[in-house]
RODO-2510 file (C-alpha; in nm, 4 decimals, decimal comma):
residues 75
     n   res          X          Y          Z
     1     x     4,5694    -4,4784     1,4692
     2     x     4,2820    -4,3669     1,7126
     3     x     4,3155    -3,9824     1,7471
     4     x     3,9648    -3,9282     1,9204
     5     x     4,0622    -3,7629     2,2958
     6     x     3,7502    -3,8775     2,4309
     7     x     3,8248    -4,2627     2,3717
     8     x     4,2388    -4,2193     2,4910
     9     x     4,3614    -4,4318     2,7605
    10     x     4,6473    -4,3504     2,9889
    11     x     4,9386    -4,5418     2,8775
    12     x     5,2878    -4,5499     3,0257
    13     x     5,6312    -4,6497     2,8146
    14     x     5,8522    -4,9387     3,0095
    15     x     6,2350    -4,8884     2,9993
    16     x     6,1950    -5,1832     2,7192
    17     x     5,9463    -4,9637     2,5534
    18     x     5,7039    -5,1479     2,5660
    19     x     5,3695    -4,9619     2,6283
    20     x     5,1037    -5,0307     2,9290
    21     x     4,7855    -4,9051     2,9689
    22     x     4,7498    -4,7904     3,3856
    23     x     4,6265    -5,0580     3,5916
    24     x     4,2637    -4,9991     3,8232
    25     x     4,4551    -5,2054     4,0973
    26     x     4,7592    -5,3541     4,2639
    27     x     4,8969    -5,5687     4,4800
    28     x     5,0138    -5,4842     4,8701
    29     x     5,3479    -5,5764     4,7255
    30     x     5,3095    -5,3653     4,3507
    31     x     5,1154    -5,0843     4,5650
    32     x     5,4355    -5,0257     4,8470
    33     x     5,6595    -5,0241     4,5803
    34     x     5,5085    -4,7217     4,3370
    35     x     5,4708    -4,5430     4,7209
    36     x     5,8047    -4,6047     4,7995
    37     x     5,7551    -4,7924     5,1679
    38     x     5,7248    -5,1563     5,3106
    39     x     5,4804    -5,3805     5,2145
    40     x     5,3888    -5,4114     5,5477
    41     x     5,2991    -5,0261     5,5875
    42     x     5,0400    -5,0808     5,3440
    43     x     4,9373    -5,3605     5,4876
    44     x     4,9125    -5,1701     5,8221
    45     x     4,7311    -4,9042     5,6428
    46     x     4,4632    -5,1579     5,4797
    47     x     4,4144    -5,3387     5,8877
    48     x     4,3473    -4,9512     6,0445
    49     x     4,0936    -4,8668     5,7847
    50     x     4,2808    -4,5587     5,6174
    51     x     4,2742    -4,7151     5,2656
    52     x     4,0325    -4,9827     5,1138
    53     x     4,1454    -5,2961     4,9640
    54     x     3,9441    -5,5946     4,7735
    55     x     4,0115    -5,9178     4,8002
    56     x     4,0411    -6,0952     4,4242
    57     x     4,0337    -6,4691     4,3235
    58     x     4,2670    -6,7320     4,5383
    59     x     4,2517    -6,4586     4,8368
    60     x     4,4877    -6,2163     4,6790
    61     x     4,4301    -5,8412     4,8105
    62     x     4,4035    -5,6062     4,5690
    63     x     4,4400    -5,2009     4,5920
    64     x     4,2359    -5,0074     4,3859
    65     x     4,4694    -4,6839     4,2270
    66     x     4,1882    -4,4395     4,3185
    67     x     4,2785    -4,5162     4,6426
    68     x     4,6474    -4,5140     4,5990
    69     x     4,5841    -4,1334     4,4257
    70     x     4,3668    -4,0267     4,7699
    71     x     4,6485    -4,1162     4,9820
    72     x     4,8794    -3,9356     4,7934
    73     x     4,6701    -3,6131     4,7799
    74     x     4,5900    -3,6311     5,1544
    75     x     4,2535    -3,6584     5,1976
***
């Protein structure tokens, strides 16, 4: 077992324990969930400019969690 700080990675434990390293992005869908509104409020959000999305293979849009993390702070 790795006990070095410097080379930890956030992890999360699943109600099937099952462990998961935190994601650098998610889906409109994924994203409106973990923020608790519509998927079309983040969609609306992504349209006026007030968060930045990518776009990733086949078209799919893609939030990044930094950006998630700024919206939750406020800034």
């Amino acid at each position: 077992m790795n006990t070095d700080p410097s080379k930890s990675v956030a992890t999360s434990i699943t109600p099937t324990n099952e462990i998961q390293t935190e994601r650098l992005a998610y889906s409109i869908k994924e994203a409106a969930a973990l923020m608790g509104v519509q998927y079309f409020s983040i969609y609306r959000l992504i349209q006026r400019g007030k968060i930045r999305a990518c776009r990733a293979l086949r078209g799919k849009i893609l939030v990044p969690r930094t950006e998630l993390l700024r919206l939750l702070k406020g800034s």
